[in-house]
Backbone bond lengths (Angstrom), bond angles and torsions (degrees), N, CA, C in turn:
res aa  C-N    CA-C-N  psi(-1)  N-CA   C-N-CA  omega(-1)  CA-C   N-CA-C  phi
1 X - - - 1.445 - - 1.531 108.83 -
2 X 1.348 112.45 138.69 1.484 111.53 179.10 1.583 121.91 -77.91
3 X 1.449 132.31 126.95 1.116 150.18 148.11 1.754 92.80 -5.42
4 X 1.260 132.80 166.75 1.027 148.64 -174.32 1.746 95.45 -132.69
5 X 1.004 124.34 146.37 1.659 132.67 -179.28 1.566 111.64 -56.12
6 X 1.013 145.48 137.97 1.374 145.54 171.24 1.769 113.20 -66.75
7 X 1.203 111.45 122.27 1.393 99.81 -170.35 2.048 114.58 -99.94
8 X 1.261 100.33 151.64 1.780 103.21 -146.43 1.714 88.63 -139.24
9 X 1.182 93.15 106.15 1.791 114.39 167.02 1.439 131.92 -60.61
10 X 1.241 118.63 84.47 1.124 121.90 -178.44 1.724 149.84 -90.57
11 X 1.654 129.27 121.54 1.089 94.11 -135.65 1.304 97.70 -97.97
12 X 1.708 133.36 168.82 0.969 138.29 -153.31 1.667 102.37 -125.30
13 X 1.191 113.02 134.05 1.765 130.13 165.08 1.265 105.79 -43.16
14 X 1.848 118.27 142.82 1.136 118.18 128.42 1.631 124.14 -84.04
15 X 1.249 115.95 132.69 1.255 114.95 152.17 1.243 128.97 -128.14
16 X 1.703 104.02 170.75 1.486 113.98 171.16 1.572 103.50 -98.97
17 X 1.549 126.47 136.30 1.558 111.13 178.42 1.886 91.06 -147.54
18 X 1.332 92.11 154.56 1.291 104.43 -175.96 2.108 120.52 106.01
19 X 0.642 107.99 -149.57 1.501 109.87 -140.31 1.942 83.67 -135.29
20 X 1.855 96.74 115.23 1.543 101.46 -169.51 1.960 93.09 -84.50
21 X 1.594 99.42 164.52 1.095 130.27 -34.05 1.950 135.56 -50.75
22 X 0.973 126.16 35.75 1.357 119.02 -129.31 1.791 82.61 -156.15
23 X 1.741 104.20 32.22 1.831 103.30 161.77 1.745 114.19 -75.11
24 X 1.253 99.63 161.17 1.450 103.98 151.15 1.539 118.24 -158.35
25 X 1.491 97.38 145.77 1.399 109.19 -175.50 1.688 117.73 -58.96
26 X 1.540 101.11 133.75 1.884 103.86 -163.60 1.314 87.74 -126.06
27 X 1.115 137.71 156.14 1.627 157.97 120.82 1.233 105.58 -55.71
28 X 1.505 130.92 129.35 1.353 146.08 -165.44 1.018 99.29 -159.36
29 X 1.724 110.33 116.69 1.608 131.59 149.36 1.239 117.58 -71.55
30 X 1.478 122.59 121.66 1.233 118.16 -173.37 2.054 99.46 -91.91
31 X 1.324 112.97 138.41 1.574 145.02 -140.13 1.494 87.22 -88.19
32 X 1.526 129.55 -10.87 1.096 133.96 -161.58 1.544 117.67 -99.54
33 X 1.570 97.45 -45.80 1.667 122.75 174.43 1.271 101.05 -67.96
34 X 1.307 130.59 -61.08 1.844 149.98 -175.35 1.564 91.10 -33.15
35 X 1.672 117.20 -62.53 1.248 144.71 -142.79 1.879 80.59 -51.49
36 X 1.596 86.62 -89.91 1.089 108.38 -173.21 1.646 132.30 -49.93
37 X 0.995 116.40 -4.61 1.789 124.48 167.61 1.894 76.45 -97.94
38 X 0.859 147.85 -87.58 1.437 122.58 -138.16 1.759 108.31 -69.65
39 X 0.904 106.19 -35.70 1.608 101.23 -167.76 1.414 116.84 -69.50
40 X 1.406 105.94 -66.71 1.461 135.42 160.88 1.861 130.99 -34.64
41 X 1.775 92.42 -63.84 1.506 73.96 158.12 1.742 99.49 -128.92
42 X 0.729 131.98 38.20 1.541 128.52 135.46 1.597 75.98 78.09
43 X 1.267 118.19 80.87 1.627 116.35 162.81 1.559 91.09 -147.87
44 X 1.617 89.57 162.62 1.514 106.14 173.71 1.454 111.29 -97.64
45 X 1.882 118.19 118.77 1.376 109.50 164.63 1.583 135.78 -53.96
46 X 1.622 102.64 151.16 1.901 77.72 -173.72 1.508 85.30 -140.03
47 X 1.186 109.69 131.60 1.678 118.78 174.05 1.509 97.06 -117.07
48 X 1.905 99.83 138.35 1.149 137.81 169.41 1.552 109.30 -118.84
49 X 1.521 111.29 74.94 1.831 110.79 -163.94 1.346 108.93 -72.56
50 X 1.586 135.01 -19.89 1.320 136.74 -179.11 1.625 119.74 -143.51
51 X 1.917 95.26 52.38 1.471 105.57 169.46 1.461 85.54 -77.21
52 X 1.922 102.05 158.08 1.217 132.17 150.07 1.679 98.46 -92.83
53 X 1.736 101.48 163.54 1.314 111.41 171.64 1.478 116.57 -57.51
54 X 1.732 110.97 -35.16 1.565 118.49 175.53 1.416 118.40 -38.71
55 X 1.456 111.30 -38.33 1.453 109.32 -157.41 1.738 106.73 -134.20
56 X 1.772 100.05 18.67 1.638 94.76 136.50 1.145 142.65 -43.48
57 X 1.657 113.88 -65.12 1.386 97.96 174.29 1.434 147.60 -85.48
58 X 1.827 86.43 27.92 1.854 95.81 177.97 1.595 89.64 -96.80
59 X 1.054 124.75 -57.04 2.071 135.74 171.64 1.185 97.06 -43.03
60 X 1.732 153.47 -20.18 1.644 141.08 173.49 1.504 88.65 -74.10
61 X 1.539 128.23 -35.98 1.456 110.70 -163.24 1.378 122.05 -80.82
62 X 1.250 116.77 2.02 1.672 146.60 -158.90 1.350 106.62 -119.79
63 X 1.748 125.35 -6.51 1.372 131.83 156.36 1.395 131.19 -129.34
64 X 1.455 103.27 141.67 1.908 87.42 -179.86 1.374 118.04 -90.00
65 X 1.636 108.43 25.84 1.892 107.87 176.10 1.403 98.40 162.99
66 X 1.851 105.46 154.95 1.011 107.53 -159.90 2.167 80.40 -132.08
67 X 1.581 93.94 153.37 1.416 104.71 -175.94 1.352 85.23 -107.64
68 X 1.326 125.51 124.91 1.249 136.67 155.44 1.893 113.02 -97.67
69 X 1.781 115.13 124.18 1.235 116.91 -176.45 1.749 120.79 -97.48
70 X 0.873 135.53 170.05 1.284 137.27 152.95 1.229 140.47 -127.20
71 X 1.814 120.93 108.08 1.287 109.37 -146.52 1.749 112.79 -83.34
């Protein structure tokens, strides 16, 4: 039976997008991080777009790794 993909926490942008005055705040996966957890090491991304800090460490138990970025 096949292994199931390793799943890899990824964290997501705030942005502002759109045309001022008339922005709004977006959550944005950058196409680069995604890229590279699936291709590279063959894991499945997993977005949590509106964890609180409270219920981090129940969502760490629901992944086998977290991609930490640096902007």
């Amino acid at each position: 039976m096949n292994k199931p993909p390793c799943r890899v926490w990824l964290p997501l942008d705030h942005r502002l997008l759109g045309e001022s005055p008339h922005q709004t705040l977006f959550l944005v996966l950058g196409n680069k991080c995604a890229r590279a957890v699936t291709l590279c090491a063959q894991a499945q991304p997993v977005l949590f777009p509106l964890a609180d800090a409270q219920s981090i460490p129940a969502l760490l138990n629901l992944v086998d790794g977290v991609m930490l970025t640096a902007k």
